[in-house]
C-alpha positions in Angstrom: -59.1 -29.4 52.8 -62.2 -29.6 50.4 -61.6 -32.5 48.1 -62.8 -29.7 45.2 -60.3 -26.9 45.8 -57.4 -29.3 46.6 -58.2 -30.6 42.7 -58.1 -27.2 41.9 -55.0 -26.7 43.5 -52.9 -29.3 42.5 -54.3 -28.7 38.8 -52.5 -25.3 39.1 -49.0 -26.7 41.0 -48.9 -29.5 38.0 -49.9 -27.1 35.4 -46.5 -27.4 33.6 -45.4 -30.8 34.8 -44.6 -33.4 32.6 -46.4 -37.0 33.0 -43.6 -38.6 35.2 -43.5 -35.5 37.6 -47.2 -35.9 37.7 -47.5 -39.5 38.2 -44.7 -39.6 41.0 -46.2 -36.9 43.0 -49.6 -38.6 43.0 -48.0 -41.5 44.2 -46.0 -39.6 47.2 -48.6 -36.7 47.7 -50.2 -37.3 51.5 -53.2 -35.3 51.2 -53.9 -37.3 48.2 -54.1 -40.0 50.2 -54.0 -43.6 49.0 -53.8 -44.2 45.1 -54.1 -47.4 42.5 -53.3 -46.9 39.3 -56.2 -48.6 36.8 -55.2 -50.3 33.6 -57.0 -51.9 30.8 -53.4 -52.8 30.0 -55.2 -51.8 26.3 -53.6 -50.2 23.1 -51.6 -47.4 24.9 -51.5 -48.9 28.7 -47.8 -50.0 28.9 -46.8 -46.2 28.4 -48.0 -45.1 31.6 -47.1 -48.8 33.0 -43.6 -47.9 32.4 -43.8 -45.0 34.4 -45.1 -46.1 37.0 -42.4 -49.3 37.2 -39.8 -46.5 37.1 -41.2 -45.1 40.2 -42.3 -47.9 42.3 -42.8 -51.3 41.3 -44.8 -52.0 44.5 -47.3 -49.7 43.5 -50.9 -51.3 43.2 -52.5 -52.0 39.5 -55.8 -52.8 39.2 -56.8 -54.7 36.0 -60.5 -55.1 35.6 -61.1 -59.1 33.7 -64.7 -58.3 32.4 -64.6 -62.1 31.8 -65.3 -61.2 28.1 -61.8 -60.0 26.7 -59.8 -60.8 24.2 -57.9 -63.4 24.9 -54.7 -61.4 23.4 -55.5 -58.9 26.4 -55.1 -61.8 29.2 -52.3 -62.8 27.4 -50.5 -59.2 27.4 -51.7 -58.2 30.5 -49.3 -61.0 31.9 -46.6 -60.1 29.4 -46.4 -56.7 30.5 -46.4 -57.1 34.2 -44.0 -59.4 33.9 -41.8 -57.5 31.4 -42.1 -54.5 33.8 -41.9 -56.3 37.4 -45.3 -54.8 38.4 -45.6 -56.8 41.8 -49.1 -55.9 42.6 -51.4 -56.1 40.1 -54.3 -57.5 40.9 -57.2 -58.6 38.4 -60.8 -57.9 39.1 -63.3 -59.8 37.9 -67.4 -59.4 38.3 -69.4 -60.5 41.7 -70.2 -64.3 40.6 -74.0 -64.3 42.2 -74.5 -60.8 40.0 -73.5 -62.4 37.0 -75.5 -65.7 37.3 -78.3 -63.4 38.3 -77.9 -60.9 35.8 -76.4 -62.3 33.1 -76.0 -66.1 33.0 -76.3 -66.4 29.2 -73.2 -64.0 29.2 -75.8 -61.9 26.5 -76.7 -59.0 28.4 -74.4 -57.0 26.3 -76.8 -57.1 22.9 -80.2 -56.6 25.2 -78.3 -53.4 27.4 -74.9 -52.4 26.8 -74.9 -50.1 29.8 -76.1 -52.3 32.2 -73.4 -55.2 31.0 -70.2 -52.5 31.9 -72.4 -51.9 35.2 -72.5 -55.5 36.1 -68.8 -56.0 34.9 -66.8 -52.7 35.3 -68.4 -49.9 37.2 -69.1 -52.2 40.1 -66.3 -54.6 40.5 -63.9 -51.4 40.0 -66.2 -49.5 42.9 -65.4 -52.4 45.3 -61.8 -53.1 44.0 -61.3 -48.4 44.4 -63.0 -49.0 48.4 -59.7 -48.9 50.2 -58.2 -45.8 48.1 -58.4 -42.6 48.4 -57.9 -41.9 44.4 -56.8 -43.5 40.9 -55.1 -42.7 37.9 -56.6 -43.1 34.6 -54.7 -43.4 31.1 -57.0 -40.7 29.7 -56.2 -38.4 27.0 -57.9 -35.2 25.6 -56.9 -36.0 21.9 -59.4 -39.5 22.5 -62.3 -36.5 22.1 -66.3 -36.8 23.4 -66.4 -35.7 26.8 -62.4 -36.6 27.2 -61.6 -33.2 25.0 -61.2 -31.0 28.1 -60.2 -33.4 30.7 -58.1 -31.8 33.3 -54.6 -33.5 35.2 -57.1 -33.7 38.3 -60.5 -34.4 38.6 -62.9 -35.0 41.2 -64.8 -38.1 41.0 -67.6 -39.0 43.9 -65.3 -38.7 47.2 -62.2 -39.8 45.2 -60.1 -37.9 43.3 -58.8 -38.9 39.5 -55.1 -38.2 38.1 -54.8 -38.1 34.4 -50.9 -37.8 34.0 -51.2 -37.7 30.0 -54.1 -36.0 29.3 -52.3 -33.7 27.4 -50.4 -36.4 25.1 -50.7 -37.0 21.4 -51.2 -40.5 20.0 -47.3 -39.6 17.9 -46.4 -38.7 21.6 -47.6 -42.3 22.8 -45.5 -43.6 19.6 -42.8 -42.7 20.0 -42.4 -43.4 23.7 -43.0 -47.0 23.4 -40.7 -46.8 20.3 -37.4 -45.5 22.5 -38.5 -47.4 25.6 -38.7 -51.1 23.2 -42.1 -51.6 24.9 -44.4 -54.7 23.9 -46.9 -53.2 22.1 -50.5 -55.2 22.2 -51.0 -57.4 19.5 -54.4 -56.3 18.0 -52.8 -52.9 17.7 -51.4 -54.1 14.6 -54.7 -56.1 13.3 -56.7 -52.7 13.2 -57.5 -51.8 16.9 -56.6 -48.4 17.9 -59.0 -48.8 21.2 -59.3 -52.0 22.8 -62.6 -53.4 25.0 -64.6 -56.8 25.7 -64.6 -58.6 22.7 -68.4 -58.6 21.6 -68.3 -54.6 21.7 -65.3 -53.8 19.3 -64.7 -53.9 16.4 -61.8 -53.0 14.0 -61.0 -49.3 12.9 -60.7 -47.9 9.2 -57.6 -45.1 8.7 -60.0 -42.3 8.8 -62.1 -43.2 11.4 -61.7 -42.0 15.3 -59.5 -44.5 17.5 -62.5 -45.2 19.5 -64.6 -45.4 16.6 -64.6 -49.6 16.9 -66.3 -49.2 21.0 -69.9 -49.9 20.9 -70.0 -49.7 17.0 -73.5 -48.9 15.8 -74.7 -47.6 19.2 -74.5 -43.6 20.6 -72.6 -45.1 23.8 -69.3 -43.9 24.1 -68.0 -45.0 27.6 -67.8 -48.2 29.4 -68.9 -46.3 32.8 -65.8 -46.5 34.9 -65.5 -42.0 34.1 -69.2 -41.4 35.3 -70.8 -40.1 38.5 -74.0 -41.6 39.7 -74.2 -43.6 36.4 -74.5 -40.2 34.3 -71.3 -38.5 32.0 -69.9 -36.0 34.1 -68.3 -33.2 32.4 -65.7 -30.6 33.5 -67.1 -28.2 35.1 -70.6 -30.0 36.5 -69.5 -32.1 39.1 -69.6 -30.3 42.5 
């Protein structure tokens, strides 16, 4: 089946699932094929975490180590698998040669923003995604930009993208880690609603956007992981 209409299909099958029935199915689903589940283990991570230790705790987690994180994010990444029992996660870091080629003064970010999350996520996640046929994402239509009419399946390149809680609210996100005593991540509480590398975030006022504190000062709104061919795709343009 055409990878496009079996998005299309499985959009309409899931159209009134909840996240769990969503997530579980994209695990079991054989014409999906072979799916990781990507976390930032950021800000909201552990929701979808927990749902996925629920269902199989064998399931493979790829964390992507920019080498520039916060050091609470290493620190809670290996808090939450642990507090879960996630038994394969496994932490992607950049190409060494790339970086001591491209960046060896680890200052690329302030010269080109986009071509630092090229050198440390878009391509170390490519070559971590090779043996899969498909990933889920922690996206959420409420984040806005281009994420406001992101659909539970998406096609991405030759792969296919599952966004079990796209259509969750940040109370909704609340109030599950509240009644599941999840560990929430530390900076949460200092002021970050949306966390990245540390040189390209920045704390959040009250009436600011979430993700207001990514790239602050700059019209760049995503690390690069969500595009096609290095350009934003948008629902609707992708073939």
């Amino acid at each position: 089946m055409p990878l496009k209409e079996l998005v299309e299909r499985r959009n309409i099958l899931h159209r009134k699932s909840d996240a769990q029935t969503v997530l579980r199915h994209a695990l079991d689903d054989v014409e999906l094929g072979k799916i990781a589940l990507v976390s930032s283990f950021g800000a909201e991570s552990v929701v979808l975490l927990h749902m996925l230790s629920e269902i199989d705790k064998d399931a493979p987690v790829i964390f992507l180590d920019t080498e520039m994180l916060f050091a609470e994010t290493l620190a809670y990444q290996k808090e939450v698998a642990e507090h879960l029992g996630l038994r394969d996660v496994r932490v992607i870091t950049p190409n060494r040669n790339a970086v001591l080629t491209e960046d060896v003064d680890g200052l690329l970010h302030q010269a080109d923003k986009d071509a630092c999350c090229d050198l440390r996520k878009t391509r170390p996640l490519a070559e971590a995604l090779e043996g899969f046929d498909g990933w889920i994402t922690g996206r959420k239509q409420f984040q806005g930009g281009s994420r406001a009419t992101l659909p539970l399946f998406e096609k991405d390149g030759r792969k296919i993208k599952i966004n079990p809680l796209v259509q969750w609210s940040s109370a909704d996100l609340n109030a599950y880690i509240a009644d599941h005593n999840l560990p929430r991540h530390p900076l949460v509480a200092k002021g970050y609603p949306s966390i990245g590398c540390l040189p390209c975030t920045t704390r959040v006022s009250d009436h600011e956007d979430p993700r207001a504190g990514r790239w602050r000062g700059s019209d760049k709104t995503e690390c690069g992981i969500h595009f096609e061919n290095g350009k934003a795709v948008r629902q609707g343009q992708a073939a």
